[in-house]
N, C-alpha and C positions, 0 to 999 in steps of 0.2 A: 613519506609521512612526516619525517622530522621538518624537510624543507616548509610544509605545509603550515606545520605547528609555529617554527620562525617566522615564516609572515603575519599569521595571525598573530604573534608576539607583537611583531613591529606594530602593526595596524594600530594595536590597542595601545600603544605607548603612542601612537600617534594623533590619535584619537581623544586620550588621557592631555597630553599636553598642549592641544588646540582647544578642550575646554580648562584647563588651569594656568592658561597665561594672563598674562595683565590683560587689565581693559582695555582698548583699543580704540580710539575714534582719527578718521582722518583730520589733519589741521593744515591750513592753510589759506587760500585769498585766489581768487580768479578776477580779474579787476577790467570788465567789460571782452569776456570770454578768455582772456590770458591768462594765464598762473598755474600753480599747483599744489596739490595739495600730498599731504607724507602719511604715512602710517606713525601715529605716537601713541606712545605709553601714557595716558592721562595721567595717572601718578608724578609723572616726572616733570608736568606743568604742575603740580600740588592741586591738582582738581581729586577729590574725593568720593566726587560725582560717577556713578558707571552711566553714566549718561554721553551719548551726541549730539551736538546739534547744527543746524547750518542758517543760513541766513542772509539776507540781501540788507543793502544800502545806497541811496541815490542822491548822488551831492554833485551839486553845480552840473547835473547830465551825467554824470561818470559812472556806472552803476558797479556794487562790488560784492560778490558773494562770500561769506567765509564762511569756513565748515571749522569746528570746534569740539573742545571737551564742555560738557555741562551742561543743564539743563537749559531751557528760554528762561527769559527776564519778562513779566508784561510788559515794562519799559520799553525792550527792546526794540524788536519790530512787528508787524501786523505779520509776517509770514515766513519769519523761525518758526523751525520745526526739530521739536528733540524727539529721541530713540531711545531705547535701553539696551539694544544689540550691538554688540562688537564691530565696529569698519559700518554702522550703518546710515551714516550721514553723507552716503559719496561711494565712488568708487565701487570697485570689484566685490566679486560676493564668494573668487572660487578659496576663499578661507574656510569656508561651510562646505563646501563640495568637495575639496578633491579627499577629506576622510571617505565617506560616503561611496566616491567610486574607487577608492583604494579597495573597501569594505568587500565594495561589490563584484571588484574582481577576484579578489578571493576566494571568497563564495563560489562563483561560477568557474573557474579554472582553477580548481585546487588539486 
């Protein structure tokens, strides 16, 4: 029973600090399917925004997609698209999941 009690400690502490981390959006540049893109702290670009968003651009034929902090611009482009979710411009999604199956293996084999 204690070992029981310790994992559900962890969980919840794990659980606790994947929703109280910084904001998160991927940044980065693909520039005719090549590149990459990073996990950042928007804070620490001074975006204030909890906002993501991603974006295309097409010069001289080269076309280039970036994924960003912050909201769309109307300026910008016809088909930026912003988020208000955490990593939700791109990339991976198991930052939402693997609490959940943490969760849930507890639950069932405790």
């Amino acid at each position: 029973k204690q070992w029981y009690q310790r994992r559900v400690a962890i969980t919840a502490g794990v659980v606790v600090g994947c929703l109280s981390a910084e904001f998160n959006c991927w940044v980065g540049a693909y520039i005719e399917g090549e590149g990459t893109v990073v996990e950042t702290d928007c804070e620490n670009l001074g975006s204030d925004s909890e906002s993501c968003k991603s974006f295309s651009n097409t010069y001289f034929g080269i076309t280039t997609k970036t994924h960003s902090c912050g909201v769309c611009d109307e300026d910008e482009n016809d088909d930026c698209v912003d988020c208000d979710k955490e990593l939700c411009n791109g990339a991976s999604r198991i930052f939402y999941i693997a609490p959940i199956i943490t969760l849930i293996y507890l639950v069932l084999f405790k």
